[in-house]
C-alpha positions, -999 to +999 in steps of 0.1 A: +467+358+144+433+346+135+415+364+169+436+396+157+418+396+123+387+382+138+388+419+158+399+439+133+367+428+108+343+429+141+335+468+132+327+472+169+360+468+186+388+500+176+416+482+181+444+498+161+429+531+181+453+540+209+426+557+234+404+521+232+435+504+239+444+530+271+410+517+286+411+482+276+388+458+300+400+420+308+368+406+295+373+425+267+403+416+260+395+379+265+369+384+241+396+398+214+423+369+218+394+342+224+404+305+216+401+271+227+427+275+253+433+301+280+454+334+271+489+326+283+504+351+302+472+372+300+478+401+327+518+404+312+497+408+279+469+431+287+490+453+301+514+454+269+480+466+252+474+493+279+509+503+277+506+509+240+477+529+242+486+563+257+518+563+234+495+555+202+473+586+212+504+612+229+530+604+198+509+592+168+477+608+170+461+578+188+466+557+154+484+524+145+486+539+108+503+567+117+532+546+130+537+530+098+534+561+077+562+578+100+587+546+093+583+552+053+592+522+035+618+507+057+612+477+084+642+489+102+625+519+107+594+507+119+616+481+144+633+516+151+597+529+164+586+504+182+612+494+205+618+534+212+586+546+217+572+511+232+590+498+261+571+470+260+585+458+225+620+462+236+627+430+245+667+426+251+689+397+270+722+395+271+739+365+261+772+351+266+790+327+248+811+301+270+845+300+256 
């Protein structure tokens, strides 16, 4: 969380903008989510961001904002948007309880 709002306050890097996100580099990307430990995962993840690019820009005008304006005032909503329009954020298992 803290390299997320290191980003967003570096007036250099768009990141709620869907079209920077489309063409995200790896060192870039590094850069963003820098730590003292590697990125776990960091391909899966990087390609999450790259995923949720082009759908930012076709469906909400390229803008993170416009995703939350379109849920209103309901989480449910937004939940709604996000694991519709972003496969990535659909993350399901089924799970079976041994009787």
């Amino acid at each position: 969380m803290a390299a997320l709002t290191r980003a967003l306050e570096d007036k250099g890097l768009p990141l709620l903008d869907g079209a920077f996100l489309s063409g995200l580099a790896a060192n870039q990307f590094r850069h963003i989510l820098r730590g003292n430990a590697p990125i776990p995962l960091e391909p899966e993840r990087l390609a999450i961001w790259r995923e949720v690019g082009p759908v930012l820009v076709r469906e909400f005008g390229g803008c993170w904002h416009k995703v939350v304006h379109r849920a209103g005032d309901s989480a449910v909503r937004l939940v709604q948007i996000l694991v519709t329009r972003f496969p990535s954020f659909s993350d399901e298992a089924e799970y079976e309880v041994a009787m």
